[in-house]
N, C-alpha and C positions, 0 to 999 in steps of 0.2 A: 264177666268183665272184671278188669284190678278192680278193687276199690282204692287206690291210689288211681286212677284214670277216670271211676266216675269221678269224685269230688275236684279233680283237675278240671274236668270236662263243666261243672257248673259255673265255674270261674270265668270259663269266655264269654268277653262280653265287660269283662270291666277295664277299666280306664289304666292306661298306664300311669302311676304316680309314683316318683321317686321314694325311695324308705318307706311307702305307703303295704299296707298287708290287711285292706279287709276285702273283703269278696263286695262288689258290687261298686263299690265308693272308687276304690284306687290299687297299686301294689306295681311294682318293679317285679324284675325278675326272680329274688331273691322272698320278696315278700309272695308271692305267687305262693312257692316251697314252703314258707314258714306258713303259710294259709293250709295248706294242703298238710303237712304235717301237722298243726293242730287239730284240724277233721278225724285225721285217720289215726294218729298216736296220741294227742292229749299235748299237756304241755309245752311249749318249746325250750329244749333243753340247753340254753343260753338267750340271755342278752344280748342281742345287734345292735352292737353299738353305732350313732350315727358314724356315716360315710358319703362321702363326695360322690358325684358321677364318675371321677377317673381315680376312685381309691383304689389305692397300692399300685397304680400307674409306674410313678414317677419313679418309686423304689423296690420295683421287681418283684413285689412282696406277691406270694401265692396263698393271700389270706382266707378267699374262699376253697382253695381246693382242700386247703391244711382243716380248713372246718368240718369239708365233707368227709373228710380223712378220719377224723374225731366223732362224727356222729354219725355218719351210714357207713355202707358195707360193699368196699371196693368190690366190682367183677370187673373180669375180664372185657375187653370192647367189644369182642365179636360174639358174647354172650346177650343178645338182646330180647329186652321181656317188656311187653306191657306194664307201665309203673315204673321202669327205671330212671333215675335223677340222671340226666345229663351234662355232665360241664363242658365248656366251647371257648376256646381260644379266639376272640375274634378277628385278631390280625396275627400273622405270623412276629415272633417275638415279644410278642405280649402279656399280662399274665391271663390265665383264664380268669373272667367273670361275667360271664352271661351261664343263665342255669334254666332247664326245662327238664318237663316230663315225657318219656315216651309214653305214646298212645296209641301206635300199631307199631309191630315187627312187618318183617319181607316185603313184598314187592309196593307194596302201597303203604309203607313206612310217613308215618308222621310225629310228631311233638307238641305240648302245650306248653307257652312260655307267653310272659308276658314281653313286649318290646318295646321301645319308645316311638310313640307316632301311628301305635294300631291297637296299643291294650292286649289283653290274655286273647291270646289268637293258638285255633292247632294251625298247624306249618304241615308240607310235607317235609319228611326229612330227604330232601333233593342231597347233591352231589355235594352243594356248596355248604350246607348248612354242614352235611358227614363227615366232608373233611375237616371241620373245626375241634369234631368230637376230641378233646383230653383224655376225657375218663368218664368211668360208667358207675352209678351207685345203685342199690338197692335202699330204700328205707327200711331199719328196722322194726318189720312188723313181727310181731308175734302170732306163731303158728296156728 
């Protein structure tokens, strides 16, 4: 199994909290990722700065993708692996900011995300959730 998929996987089960990022207590979708990257790389390699529920809404701004862009490692969409960072547009025209983990590939495809109203939950990755998928990230692990 990833070890980016175990340590996602110990996560379910905690509360959805906005800007929040510890395992058990709280975490948004974002702090989810930043939980999970400190497990499996150390550090977190910037500052998150506070942010509203509908940051960079208002002005297009694509602040989470340009992050992911700056610290993990674009693939392709139809390259999909256990442990990959998922970003999701959630209404057409939008910017992307909701972020999970893949947890299975193929036919029984799922994801770990945290979400508001159900806390760190795996998902399957249904039709509706796939068509939101943006972009695909690996985290930088070392080999």
């Amino acid at each position: 199994m990833s070890v980016v998929v175990e340590a996602a996987r110990a996560w379910i089960g905690t509360p959805y909290v906005h800007q929040a990022s510890t395992k058990g207590a709280g975490c948004d979708c974002l702090g989810l990722l930043r939980g999970v990257w400190r497990e499996v790389i150390g550090p977190e390699p910037e500052v998150v700065p506070a942010y509203t529920e509908d940051w960079s809404e208002p002005q297009g701004d694509e602040r989470l993708w340009r992050a992911a862009l700056a610290h993990l490692e674009r693939k392709p969409l139809d390259q999909a692996e256990p442990g990959d960072v998922l970003l999701f547009r959630m209404r057409d025209g939008s910017v992307a900011k909701h972020v999970g983990l893949q947890s299975r590939v193929g036919a029984d495809a799922a994801f770990i995300h945290a979400y508001s109203g159900h806390g760190v939950v795996e998902s399957a990755l249904s039709a509706p959730w796939a068509r939101r998928i943006v972009a695909r990230f690996a985290l930088p692990l070392e080999a």
